[in-house]
VEXDREN-2710 file (C-alpha; in Angstrom, 1 decimal):
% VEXDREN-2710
k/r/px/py/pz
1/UNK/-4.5/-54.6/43.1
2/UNK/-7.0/-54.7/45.9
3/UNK/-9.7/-57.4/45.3
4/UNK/-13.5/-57.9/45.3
5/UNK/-14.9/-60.8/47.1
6/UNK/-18.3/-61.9/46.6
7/UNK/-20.3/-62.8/49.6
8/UNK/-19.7/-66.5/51.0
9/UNK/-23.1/-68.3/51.9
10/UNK/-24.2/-67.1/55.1
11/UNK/-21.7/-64.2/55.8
12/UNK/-24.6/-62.7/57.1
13/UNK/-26.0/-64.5/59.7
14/UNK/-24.3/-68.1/59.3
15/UNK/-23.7/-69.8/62.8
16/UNK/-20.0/-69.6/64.1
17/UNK/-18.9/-73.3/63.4
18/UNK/-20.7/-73.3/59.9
19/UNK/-17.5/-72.0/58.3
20/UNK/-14.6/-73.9/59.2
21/UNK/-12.9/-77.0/58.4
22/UNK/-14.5/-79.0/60.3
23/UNK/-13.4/-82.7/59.1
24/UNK/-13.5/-84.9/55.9
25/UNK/-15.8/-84.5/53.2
26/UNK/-19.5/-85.3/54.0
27/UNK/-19.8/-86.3/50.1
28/UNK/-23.4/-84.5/50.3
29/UNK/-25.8/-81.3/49.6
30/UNK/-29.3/-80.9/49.7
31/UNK/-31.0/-78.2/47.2
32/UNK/-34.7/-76.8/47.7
33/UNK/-34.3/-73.0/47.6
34/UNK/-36.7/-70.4/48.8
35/UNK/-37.5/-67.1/47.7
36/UNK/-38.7/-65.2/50.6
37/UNK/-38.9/-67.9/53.5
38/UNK/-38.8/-71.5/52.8
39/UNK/-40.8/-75.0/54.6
40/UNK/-41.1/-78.2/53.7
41/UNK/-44.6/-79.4/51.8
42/UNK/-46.1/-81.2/54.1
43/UNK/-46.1/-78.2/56.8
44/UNK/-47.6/-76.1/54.5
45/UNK/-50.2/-78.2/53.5
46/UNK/-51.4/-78.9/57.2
47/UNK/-50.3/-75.5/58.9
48/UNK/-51.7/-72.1/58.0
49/UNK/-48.9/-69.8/58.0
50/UNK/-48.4/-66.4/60.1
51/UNK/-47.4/-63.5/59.1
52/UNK/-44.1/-61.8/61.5
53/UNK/-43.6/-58.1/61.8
54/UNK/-42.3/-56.2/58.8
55/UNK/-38.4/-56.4/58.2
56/UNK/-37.3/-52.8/57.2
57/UNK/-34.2/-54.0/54.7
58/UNK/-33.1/-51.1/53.5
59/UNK/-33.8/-47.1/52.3
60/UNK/-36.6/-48.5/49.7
61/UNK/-38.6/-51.4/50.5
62/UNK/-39.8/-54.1/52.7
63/UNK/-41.0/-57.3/52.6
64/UNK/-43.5/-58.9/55.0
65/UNK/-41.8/-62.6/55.7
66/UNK/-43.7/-65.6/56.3
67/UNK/-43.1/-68.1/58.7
68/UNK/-44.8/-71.9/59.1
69/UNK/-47.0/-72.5/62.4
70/UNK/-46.4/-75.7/62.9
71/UNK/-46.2/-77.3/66.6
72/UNK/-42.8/-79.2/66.4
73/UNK/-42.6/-82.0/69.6
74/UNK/-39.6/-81.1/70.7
75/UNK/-39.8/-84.6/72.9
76/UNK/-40.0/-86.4/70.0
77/UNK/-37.4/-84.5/67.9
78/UNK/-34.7/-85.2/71.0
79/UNK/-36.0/-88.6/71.0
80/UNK/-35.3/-89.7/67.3
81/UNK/-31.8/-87.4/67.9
82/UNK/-30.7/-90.2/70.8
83/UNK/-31.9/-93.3/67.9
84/UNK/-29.9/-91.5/65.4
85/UNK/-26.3/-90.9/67.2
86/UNK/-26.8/-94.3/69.0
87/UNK/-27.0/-96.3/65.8
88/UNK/-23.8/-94.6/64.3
89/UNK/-25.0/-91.6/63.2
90/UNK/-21.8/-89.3/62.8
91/UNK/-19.3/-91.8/61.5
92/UNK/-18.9/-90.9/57.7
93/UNK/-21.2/-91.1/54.9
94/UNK/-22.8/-94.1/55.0
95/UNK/-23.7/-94.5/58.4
96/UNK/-24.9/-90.8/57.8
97/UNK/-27.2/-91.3/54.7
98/UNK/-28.3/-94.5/55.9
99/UNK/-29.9/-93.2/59.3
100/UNK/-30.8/-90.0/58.0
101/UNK/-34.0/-91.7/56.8
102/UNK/-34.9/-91.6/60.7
103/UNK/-34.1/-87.4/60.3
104/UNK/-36.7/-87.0/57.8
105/UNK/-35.1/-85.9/55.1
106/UNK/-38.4/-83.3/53.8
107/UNK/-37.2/-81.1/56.3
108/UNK/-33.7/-80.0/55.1
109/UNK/-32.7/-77.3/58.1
110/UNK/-32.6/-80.5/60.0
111/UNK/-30.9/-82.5/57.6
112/UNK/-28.1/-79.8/57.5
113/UNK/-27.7/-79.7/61.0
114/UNK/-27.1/-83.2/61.4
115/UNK/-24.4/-83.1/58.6
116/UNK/-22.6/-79.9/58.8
117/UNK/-20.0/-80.4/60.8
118/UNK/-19.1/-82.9/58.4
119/UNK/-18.7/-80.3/56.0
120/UNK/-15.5/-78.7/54.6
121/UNK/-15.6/-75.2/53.6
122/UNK/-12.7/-73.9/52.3
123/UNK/-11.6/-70.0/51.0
124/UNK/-12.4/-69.8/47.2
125/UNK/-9.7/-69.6/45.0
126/UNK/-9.3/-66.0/43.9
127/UNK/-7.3/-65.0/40.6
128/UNK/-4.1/-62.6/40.6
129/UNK/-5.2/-60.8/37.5
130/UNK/-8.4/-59.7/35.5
131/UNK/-6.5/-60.0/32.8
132/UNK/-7.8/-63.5/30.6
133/UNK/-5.5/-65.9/29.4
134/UNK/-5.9/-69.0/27.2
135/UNK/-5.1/-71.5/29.2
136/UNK/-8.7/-70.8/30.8
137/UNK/-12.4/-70.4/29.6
138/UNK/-14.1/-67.2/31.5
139/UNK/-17.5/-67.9/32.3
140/UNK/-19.9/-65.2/33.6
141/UNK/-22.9/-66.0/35.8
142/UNK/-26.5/-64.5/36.6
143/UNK/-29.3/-65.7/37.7
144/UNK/-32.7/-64.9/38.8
145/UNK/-32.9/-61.4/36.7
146/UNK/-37.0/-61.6/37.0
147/UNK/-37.4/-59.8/33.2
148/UNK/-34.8/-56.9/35.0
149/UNK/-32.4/-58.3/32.7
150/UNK/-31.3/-54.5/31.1
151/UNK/-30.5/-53.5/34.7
152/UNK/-27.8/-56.1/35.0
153/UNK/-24.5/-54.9/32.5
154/UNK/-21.9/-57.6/31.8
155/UNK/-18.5/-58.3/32.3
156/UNK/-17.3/-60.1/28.7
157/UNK/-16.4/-63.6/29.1
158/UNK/-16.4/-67.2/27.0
159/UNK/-19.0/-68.0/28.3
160/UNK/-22.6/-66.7/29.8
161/UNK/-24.5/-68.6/32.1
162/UNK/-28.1/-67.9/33.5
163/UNK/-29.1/-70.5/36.2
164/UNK/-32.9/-69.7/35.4
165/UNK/-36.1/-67.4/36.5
166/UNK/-35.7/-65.7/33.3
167/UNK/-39.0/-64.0/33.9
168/UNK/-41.5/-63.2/36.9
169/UNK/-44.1/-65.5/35.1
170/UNK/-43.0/-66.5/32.1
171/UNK/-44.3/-63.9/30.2
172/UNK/-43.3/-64.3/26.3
173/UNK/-42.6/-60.8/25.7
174/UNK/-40.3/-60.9/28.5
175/UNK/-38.4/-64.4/27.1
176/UNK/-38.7/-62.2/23.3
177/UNK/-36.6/-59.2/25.2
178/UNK/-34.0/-61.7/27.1
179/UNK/-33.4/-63.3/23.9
180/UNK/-32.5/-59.8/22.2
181/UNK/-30.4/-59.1/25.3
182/UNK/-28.7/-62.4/24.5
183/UNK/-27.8/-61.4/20.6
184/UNK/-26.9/-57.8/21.8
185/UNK/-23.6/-59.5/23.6
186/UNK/-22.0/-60.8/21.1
187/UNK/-19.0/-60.6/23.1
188/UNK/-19.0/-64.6/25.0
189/UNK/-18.6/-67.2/22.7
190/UNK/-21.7/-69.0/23.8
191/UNK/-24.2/-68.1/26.0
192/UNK/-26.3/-71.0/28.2
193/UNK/-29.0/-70.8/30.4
194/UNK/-31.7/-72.8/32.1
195/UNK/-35.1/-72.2/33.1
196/UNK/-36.6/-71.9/36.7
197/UNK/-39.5/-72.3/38.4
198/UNK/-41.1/-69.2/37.8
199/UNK/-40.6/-69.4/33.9
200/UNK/-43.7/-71.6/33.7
201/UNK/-44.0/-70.8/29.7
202/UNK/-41.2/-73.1/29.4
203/UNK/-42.9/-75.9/31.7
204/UNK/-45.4/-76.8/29.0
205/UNK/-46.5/-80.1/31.3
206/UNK/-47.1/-77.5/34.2
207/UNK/-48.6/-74.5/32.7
208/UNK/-51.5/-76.6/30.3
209/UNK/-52.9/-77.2/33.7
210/UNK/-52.2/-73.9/35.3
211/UNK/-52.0/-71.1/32.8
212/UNK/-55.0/-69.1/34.7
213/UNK/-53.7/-68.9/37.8
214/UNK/-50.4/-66.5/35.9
215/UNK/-52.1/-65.3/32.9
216/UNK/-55.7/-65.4/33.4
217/UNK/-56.9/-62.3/31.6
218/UNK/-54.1/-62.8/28.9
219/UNK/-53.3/-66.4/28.0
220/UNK/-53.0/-68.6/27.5
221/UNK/-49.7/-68.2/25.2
222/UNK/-47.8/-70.4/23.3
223/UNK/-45.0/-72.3/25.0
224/UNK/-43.6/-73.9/22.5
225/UNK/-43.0/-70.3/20.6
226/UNK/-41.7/-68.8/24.1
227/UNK/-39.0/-71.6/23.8
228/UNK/-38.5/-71.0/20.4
229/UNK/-37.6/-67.2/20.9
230/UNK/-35.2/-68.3/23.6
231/UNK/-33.5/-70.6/21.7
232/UNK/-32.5/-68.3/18.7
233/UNK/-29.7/-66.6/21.2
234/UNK/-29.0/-69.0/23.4
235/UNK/-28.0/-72.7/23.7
236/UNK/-31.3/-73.8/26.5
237/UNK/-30.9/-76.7/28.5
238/UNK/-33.4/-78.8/30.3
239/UNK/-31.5/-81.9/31.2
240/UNK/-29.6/-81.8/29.0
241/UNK/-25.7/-81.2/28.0
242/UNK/-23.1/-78.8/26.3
243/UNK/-19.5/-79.6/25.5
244/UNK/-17.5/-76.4/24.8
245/UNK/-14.0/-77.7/22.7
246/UNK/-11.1/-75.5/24.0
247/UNK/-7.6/-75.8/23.1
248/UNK/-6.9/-78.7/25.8
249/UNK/-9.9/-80.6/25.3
250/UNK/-13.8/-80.4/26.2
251/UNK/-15.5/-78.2/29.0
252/UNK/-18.5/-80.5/29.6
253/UNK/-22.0/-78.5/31.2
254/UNK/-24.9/-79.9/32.2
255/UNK/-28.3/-78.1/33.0
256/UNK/-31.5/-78.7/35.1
257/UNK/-34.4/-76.7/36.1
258/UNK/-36.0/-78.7/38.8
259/UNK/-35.8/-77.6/42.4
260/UNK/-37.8/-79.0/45.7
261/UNK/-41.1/-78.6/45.7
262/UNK/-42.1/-74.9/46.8
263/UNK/-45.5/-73.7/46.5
264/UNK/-46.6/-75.5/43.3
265/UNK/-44.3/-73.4/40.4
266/UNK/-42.8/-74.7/37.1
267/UNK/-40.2/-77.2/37.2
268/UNK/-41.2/-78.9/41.0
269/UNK/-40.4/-82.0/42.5
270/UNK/-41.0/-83.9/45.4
271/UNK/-37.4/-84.4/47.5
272/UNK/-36.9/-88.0/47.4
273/UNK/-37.1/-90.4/45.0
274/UNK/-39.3/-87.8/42.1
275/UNK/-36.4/-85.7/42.4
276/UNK/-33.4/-88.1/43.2
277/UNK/-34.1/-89.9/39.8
278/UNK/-33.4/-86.1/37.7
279/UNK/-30.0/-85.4/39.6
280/UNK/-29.1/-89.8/39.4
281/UNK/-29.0/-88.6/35.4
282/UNK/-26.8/-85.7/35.4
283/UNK/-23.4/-87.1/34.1
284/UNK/-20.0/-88.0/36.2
285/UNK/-18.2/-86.1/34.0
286/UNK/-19.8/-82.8/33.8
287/UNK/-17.3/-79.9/34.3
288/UNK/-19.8/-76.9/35.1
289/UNK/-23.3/-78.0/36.8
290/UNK/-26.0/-75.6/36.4
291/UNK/-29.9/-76.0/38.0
292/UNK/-31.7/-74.0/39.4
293/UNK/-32.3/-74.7/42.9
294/UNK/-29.0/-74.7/45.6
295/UNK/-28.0/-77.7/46.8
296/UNK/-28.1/-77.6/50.9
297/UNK/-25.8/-75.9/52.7
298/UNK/-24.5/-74.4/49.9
299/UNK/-25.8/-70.7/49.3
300/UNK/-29.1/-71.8/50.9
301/UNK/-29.6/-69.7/53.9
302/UNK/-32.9/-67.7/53.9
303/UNK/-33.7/-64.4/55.6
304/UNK/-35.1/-66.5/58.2
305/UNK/-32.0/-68.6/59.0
306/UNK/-33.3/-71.6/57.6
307/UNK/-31.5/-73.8/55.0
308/UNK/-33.7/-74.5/52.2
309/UNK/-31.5/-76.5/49.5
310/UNK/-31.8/-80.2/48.0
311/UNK/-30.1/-83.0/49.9
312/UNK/-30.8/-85.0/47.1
313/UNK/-28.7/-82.9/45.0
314/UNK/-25.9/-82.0/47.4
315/UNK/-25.6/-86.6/47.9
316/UNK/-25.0/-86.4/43.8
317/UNK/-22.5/-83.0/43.8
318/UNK/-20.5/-84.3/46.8
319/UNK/-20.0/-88.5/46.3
320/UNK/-20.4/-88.9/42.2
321/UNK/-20.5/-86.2/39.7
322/UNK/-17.8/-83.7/41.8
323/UNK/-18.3/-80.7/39.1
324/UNK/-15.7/-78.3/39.5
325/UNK/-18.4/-75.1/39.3
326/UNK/-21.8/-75.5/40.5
327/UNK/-24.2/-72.2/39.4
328/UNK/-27.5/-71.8/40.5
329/UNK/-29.6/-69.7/42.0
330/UNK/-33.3/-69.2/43.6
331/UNK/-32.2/-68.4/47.0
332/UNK/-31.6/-65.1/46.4
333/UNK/-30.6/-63.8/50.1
334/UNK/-27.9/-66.8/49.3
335/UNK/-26.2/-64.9/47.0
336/UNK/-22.1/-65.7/46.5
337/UNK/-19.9/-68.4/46.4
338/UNK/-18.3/-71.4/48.9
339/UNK/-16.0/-73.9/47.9
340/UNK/-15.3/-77.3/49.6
341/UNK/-12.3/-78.1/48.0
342/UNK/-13.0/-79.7/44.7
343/UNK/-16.7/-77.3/44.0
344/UNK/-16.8/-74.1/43.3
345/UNK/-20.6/-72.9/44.4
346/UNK/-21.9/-70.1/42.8
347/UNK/-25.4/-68.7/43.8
348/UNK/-25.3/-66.2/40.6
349/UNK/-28.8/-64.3/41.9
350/UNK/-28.5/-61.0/40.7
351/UNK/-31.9/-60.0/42.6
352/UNK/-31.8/-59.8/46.2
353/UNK/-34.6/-60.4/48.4
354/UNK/-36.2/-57.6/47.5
355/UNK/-36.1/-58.0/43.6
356/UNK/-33.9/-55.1/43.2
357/UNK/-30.7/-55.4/41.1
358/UNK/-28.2/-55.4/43.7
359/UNK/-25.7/-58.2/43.1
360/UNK/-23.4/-58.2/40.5
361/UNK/-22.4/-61.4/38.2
362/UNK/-19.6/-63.3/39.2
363/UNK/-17.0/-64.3/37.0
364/UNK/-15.2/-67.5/36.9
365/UNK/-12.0/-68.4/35.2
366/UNK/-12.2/-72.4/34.6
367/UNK/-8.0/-73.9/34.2
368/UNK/-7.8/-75.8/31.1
369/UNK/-5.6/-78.0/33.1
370/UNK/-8.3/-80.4/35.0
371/UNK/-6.4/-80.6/38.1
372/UNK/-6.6/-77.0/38.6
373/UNK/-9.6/-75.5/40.4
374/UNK/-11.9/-73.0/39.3
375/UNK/-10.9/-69.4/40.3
376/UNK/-12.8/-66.3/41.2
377/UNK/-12.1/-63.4/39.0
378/UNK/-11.8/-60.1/40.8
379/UNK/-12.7/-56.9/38.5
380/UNK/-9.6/-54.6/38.2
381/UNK/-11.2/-50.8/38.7
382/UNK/-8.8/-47.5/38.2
383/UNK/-11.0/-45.1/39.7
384/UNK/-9.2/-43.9/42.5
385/UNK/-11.0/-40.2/44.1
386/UNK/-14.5/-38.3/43.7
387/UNK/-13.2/-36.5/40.2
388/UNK/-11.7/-39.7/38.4
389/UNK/-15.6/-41.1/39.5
390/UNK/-17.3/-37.6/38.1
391/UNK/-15.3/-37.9/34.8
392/UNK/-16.4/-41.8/34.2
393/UNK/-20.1/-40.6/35.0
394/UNK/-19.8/-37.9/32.6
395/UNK/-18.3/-39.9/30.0
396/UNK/-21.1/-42.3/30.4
397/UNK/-24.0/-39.7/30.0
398/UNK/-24.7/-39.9/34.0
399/UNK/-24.4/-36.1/33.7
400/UNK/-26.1/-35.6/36.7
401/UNK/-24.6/-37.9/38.7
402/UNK/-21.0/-36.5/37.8
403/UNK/-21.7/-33.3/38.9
404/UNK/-23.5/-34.7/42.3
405/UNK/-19.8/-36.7/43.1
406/UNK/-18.1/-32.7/42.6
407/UNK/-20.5/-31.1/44.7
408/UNK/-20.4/-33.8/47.6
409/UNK/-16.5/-34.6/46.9
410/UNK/-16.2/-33.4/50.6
411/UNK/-18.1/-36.4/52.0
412/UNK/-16.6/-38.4/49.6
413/UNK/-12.6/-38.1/50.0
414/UNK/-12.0/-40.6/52.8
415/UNK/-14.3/-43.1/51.1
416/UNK/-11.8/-46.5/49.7
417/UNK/-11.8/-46.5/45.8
418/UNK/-11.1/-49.0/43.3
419/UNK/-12.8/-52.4/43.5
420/UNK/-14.1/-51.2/46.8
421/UNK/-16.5/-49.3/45.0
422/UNK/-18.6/-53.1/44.4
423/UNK/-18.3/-53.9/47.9
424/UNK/-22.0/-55.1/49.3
425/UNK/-22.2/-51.5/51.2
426/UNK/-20.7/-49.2/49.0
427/UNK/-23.6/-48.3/46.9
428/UNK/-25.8/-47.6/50.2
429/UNK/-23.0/-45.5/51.8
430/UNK/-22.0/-43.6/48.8
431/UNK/-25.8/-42.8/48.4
432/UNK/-25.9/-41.6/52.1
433/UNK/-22.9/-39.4/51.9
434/UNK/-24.7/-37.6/48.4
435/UNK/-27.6/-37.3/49.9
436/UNK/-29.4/-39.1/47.9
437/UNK/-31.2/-42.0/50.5
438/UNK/-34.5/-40.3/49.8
439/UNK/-34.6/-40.4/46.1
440/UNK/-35.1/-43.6/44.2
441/UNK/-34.2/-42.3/40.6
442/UNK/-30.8/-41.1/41.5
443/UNK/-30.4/-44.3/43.8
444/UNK/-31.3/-46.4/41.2
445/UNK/-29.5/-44.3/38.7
446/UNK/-25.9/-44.9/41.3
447/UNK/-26.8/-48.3/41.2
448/UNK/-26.7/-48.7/37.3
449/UNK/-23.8/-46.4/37.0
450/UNK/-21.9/-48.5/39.8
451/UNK/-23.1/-52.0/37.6
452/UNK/-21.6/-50.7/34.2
453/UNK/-18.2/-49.8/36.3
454/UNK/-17.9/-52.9/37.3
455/UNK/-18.4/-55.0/34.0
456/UNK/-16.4/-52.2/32.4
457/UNK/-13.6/-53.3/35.2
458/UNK/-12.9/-56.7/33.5
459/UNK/-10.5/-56.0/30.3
460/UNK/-11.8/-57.9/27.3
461/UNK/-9.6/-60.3/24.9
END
């Protein structure tokens, strides 16, 4: 069976030594994420920032990025570079944390620079079979579905996890929907999720004091209900726990919707000691992590090449709690997985940077047997030529679609079937060869038809 493999962090643009072995464990990662391009707060606060040209990123849209102005003194930088690798920097973990103080540690694309080669980034684990077995709990991850929730179909699992930004502003009737998403998959066992920064209905602290800036003509509403309507479907967590009993024993998760502070949304913290004191509480013995944010270096990488993710966090992952999956989100150009040898990453955004529903959800098989790791599940799909993908599209009321795969069946008979179809490209290239580049409903209708194959592609219990 040919397999599927999510993106690793960086595949894109990642510099050429990011990716290997490149020593023992640096027991650290940082986790601020960004959005659309990410800087630290104190840049932003004294720098305007300037807009750069238009990035074209694909047939439909295109953002406008931004990047921060600031005047960096590059004699100055080299300077505290010589203090650092003169007083030990380099030589394990302690000497590193200890003089990374003098690397400012609000600026995390520095911080990662100095550590990565410390690193160890090894290739994920990836399962023999779709098939499920009880000797493991199947978890399924999203993240980041911005209230485009119903555009995102679902493999069935144990467990569901959402790693937060629910909603695009926390809008209670979007919460209301999710939760009836929730109840409409009856298929996982339980179903957990977090909040993130833009789900500022569930940040009642936060939005008292900011409700007009999001819902100005509207609000404010009722945070306390919005959580309410959450919790009827789900099991919420805000620093708080889950312990799933399996057969073997307990699978312990832990969840947190704080991330560095970006741009004043829900659930923000200053990196340092504001935010070091929420991860010093998550506990040792937590199974499956789940916040919102990335930790650094770990699915972090922005559209502008800049690592945006929590030290703080990565310090915690890396020398105490040493989960054995980590989901989150918020970076959504991070999307994918890395694994260092004991973590299993997960940046579950389902979103790319262009909020369209692009990437699927990854699924996870977790060994009941704790010395195992955590394996990537790889969806098992039978459709093998242009009629076999015409049939499926008429069976599943894409009528129109169906016929478009006979018509074009040409084009379409030296493209690689099965689980290539949920390769990264495959849905622009298929759309090329029907045609189809210039019209958004039958792209976006490809792109929903392509999302139910694949959660269809995972065989139930």
């Amino acid at each position: 069976m040919a397999s599927i493999k999510p993106f690793k962090d960086g595949d894109r643009n990642v510099k050429s030594g990011e990716r290997q072995n490149n020593g023992s464990n640096l027991k650290m990662v940082p986790a601020l994420l960004n959005e659309i391009s990410m800087n630290q707060r104190e840049k932003t606060r004294r720098k305007k920032v300037k807009a750069i040209p238009k990035v074209q990123l694909d047939g439909d849209s295109e953002v406008i990025m931004m990047n921060d102005g600031l005047v960096i003194n590059k004699a100055k930088e080299e300077e505290e570079e010589e203090n650092i690798a003169n007083n030990g920097g380099g030589n394990g973990i302690k000497a590193s944390v200890q003089n990374l103080q003098q690397y400012n540690p609000q600026d995390p694309d520095k911080v990662w620079n100095w550590i990565k080669s410390e690193q160890i980034f090894q290739e994920p684990i990836y399962s023999e079979t779709a098939v499920r077995s009880q000797d493991y709990t199947r978890i399924v991850c999203i993240s980041d579905t911005h209230s485009k929730h119903r555009r995102i179909h679902l493999p069935p699992g144990d467990v569901l996890i959402h790693g937060g930004d629910l909603t695009s502003h926390g809008n209670p009737s979007a919460i209301s929907d999710l939760s009836k998403y929730f109840q409409e998959h009856s298929v996982f066992n339980e179903i957990i999720c977090i909040a993130g920064n833009h789900d500022v209905t569930l940040h009642s602290e936060y939005y008292k004091k900011n409700w007009k800036r999001y819902h100005r003509f509207q609000g404010p509403f009722d945070c306390a209900a919005a959580e309410a309507s959450l919790k009827k479907n789900c099991i919420y967590l805000r620093d708080s726990e889950y312990n799933k009993i399996h057969n073997n024993g307990v699978l312990r998760f832990y969840g947190s919707p704080w991330s560095p502070f970006f741009c004043d949304w829900a659930f923000n913290l200053d990196r340092g000691a504001p935010i070091q004191e929420v991860w010093r509480n998550i506990p040792s013995s937590t199974d499956v992590l789940i916040t919102h944010g990335p930790p650094l270096g770990r699915g972090d990488l922005t559209l502008t090449n800049m690592r945006v993710g929590c030290f703080d966090l990565l310090v915690e992952i890396q020398d105490r709690i040493i989960p054995r999956v980590h989901v989150f989100g918020h970076v959504h150009e991070g999307a994918g997985v890395t694994f260092d040898g004991h973590t299993l990453y997960v940046n579950a955004s389902n979103l790319d940077i262009t909020y369209q529903a692009k990437n699927y959800p990854i699924v996870i098989d977790i060994p009941h047997d704790k010395s195992k790791p955590a394996q990537i599940v790889p969806p098992d799909c039978e459709i093998m030529n242009p009629q076999d993908l015409s049939n499926w599209c008429k069976d599943k009321e894409y009528h129109s679609l169906g016929d478009l795969f006979i018509e074009k069946a040409d084009n379409l008979n030296n493209f690689s079937y099965g689980n290539n179809l949920f390769d990264p490209t495959a849905c622009a290239e298929i759309a090329n060869q029907l045609n189809i580049t210039l019209d958004r409903d039958a792209q976006h209708m490809l792109r929903q038809a392509l999302s139910k194959l694949y959660a269809e592609s995972f065989p139930g219990k």
